[in-house]
C-alpha positions as CSV (number, residue, x, y, z in Angstrom):
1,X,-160.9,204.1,6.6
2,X,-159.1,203.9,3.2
3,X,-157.3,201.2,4.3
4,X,-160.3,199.2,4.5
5,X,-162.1,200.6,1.7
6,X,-159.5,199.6,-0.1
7,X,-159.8,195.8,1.0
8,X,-163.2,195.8,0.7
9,X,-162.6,196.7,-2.9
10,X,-160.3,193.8,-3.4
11,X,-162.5,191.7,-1.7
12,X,-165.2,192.2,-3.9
13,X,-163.2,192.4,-7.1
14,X,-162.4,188.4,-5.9
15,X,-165.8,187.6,-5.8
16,X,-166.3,187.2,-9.4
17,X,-163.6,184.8,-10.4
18,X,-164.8,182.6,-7.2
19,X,-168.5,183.0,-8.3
20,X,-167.2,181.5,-11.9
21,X,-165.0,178.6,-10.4
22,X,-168.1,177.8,-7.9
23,X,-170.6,178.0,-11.1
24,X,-168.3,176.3,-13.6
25,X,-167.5,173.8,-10.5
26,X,-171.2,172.3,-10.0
27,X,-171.8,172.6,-13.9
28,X,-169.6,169.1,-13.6
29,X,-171.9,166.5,-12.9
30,X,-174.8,167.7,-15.6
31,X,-172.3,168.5,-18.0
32,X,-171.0,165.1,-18.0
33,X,-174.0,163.7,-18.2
34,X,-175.0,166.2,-21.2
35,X,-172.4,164.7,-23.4
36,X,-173.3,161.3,-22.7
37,X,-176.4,161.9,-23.9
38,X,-175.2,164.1,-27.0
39,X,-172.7,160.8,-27.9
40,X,-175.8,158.8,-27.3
41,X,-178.0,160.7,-29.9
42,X,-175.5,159.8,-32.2
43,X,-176.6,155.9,-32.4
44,X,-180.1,157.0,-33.9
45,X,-180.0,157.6,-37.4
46,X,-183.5,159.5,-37.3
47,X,-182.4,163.0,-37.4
48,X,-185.5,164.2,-34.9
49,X,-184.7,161.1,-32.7
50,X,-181.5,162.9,-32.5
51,X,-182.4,165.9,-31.7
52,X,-185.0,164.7,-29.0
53,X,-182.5,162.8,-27.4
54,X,-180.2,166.0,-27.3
55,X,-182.8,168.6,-25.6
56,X,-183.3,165.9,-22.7
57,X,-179.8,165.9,-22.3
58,X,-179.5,169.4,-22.0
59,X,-183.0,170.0,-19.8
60,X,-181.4,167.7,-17.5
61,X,-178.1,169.2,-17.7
62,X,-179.9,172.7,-16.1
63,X,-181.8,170.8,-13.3
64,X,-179.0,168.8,-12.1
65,X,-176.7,172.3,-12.4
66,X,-179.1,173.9,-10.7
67,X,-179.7,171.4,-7.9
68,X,-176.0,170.8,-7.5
69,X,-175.4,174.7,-7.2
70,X,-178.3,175.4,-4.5
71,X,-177.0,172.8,-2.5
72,X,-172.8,173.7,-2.8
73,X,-174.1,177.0,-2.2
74,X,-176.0,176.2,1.0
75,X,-173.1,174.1,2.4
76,X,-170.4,177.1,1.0
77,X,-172.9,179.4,3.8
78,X,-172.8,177.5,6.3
79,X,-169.3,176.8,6.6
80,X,-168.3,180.6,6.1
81,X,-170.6,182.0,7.9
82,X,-169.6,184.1,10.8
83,X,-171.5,182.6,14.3
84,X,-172.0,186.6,15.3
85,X,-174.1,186.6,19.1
86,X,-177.3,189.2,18.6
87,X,-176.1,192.8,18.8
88,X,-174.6,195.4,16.9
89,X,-171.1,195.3,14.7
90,X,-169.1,198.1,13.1
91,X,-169.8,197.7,9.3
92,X,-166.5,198.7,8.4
93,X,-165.2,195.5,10.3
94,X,-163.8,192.1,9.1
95,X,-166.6,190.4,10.4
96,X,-168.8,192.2,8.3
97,X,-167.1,191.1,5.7
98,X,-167.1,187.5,6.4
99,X,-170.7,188.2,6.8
100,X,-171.2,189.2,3.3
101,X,-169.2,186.7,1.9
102,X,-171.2,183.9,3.1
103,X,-174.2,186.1,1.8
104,X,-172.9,186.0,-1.5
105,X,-173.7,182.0,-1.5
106,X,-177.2,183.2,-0.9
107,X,-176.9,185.4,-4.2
108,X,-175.2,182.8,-6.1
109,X,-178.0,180.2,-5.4
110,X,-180.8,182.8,-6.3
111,X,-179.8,181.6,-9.7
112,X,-182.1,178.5,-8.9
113,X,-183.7,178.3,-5.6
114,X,-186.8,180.1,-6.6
115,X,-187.9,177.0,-8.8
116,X,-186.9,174.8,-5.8
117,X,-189.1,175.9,-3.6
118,X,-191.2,174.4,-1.9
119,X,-189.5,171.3,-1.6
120,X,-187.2,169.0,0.4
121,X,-184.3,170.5,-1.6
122,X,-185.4,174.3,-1.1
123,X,-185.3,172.8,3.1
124,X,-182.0,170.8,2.4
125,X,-180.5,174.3,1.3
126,X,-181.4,176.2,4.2
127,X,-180.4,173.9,6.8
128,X,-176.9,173.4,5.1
129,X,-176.8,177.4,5.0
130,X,-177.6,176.6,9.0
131,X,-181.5,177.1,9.6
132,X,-183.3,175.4,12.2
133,X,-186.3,174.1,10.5
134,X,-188.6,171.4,11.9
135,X,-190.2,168.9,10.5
136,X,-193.5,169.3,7.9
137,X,-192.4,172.9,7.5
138,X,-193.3,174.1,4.1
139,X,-191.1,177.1,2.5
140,X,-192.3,178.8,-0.5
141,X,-189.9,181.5,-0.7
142,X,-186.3,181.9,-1.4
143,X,-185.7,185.3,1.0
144,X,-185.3,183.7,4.1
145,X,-182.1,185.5,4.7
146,X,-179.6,184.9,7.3
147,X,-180.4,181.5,7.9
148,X,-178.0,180.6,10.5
149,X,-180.3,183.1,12.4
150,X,-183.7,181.4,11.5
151,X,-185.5,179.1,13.2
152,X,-188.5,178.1,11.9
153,X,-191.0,175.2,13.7
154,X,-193.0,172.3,12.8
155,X,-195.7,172.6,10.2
156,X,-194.8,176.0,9.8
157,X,-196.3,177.7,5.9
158,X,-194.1,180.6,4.6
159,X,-196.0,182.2,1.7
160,X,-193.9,182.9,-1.8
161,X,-191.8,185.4,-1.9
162,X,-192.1,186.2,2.1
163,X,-188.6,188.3,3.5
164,X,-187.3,187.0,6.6
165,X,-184.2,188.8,8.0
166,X,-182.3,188.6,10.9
167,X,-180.2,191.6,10.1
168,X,-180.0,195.7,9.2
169,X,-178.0,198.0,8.4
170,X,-178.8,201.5,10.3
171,X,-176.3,204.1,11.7
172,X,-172.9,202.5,10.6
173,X,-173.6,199.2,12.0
174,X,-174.7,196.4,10.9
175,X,-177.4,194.6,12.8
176,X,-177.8,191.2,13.9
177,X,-181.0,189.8,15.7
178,X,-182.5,185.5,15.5
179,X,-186.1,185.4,14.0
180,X,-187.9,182.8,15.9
181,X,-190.6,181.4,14.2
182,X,-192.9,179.0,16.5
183,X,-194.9,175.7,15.6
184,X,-197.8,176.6,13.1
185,X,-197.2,179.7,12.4
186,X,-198.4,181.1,8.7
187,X,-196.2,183.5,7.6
188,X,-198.5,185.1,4.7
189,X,-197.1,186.0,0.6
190,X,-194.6,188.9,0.2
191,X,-195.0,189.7,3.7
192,X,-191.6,190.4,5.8
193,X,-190.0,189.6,8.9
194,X,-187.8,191.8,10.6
195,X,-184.5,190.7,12.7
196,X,-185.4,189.3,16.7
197,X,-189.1,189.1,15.6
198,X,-190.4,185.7,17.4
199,X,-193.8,184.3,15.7
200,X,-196.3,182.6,18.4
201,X,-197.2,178.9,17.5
202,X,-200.5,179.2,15.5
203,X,-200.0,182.9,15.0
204,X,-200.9,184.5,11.5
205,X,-199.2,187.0,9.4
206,X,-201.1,188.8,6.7
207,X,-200.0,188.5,3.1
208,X,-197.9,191.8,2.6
209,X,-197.6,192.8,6.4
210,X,-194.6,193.7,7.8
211,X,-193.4,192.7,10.9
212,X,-190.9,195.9,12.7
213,X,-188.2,194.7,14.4
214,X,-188.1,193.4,18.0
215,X,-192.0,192.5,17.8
216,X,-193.0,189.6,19.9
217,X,-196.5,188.2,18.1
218,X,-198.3,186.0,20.8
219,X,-199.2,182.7,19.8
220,X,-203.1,181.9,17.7
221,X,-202.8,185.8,17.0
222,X,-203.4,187.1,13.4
223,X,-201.4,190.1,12.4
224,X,-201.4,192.3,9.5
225,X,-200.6,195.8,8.0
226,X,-197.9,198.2,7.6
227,X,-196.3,197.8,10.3
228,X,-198.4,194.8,11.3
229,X,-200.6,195.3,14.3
230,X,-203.0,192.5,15.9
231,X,-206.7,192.4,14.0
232,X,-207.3,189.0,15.7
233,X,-206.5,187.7,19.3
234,X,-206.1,184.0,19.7
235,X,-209.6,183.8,21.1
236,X,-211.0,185.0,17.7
237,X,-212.5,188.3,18.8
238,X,-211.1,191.7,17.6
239,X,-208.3,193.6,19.9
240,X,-209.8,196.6,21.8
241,X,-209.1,200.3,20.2
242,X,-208.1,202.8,22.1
């Protein structure tokens, strides 16, 4: 155990001089293009055309840094990611580690992603971090976590700030289950999604449910609550109580 305390310590103390040569890295492209802009400010010998010219340069210099970081840091994910099968894993294991790693990607593009989303780029990201995501599918949050696990259907709505996960921590292990997530489905604001969850097509989760782990929703259902439970069957009446 000290033995691998002890790497994991090293391990993580590595993490910050890779998280500035990934940052400084994508910086590249928009700083280059900041100090053409800067030298091109310099041809305008009205002081406040100057200094317009300047602070475009620079407001593009953070988009472009911020797209260019997202998207290195969804193909970084995907690459390093370990392909674990559902089950449970020791988290005092290498391939926990390698699992964390590639979660620190995640962290690193948290920088950004929340302004990127919804968009194609916020998509782009999470099929490069290895997400199954068909096409018209609109996510508005940037906690869909484990997204090599995800896979999330056509014309499918995720509401801001929504949690998916597709893994847990309990009892010295760490936990690893897919999240299935079926054609239509509306997976309501700050609600979450707990690992080997599988949303019906058409189903609806409330805004702020959460969805236990393992729990199948059938398909046109609505669900909401904490945990969620069924308030609406697909044939629009109410469920029976017991």
């Amino acid at each position: 155990m000290k033995s691998f305390i002890l790497i994991q310590n090293t391990l993580t103390a590595l993490i910050i001089p890779v998280l500035a040569i990934v940052i400084g890295l994508t910086a590249m492209p928009a700083l280059a293009l900041f100090y053409y802009g800067h030298d091109l400010s310099k041809t305008f010998d009205e002081y406040w055309m100057e200094i317009a010219v300047t602070s475009i340069s620079l407001g593009l210099f953070v988009m472009i840094w911020g797209v260019t970081l997202v998207l290195f840091s969804g193909l970084m994910a995907g690459l390093l990611r370990p392909r674990l099968e559902p089950g449970r894993y020791p988290l005092q294991s290498f391939l926990t580690i390698q699992w964390a790693w590639s979660m620190v990607f995640h962290k690193v593009a948290l920088l950004f992603l929340p302004n990127l989303v919804p968009s194609f780029i916020g998509n782009t990201y999470y099929r490069l971090s290895g997400a199954k995501i068909g096409r018209g599918a609109q996510i508005n949050s940037p906690n869909v976590n484990d997204a090599g696990s995800v896979t999330i259907g056509e014309r499918v709505v995720i509401g801001g700030k929504a949690v998916i996960n597709a893994h847990l921590t309990e009892r010295g292990e760490l936990v690893m289950a897919p999240v299935i997530i079926g054609n239509d489905a509306l997976i309501g604001t700050e609600s979450i999604i707990q690992p080997g969850c599988v949303i019906g097509e058409g189903a609806v989760i409330g805004s702020r449910a959460v969805v236990p782990k393992w729990t199948n929703v059938p398909p046109g259902e609505i669900w909401a609550g904490l945990p969620a439970k069924c308030i609406r069957l697909s044939d629009g009446s109410k469920p029976k109580t017991r």
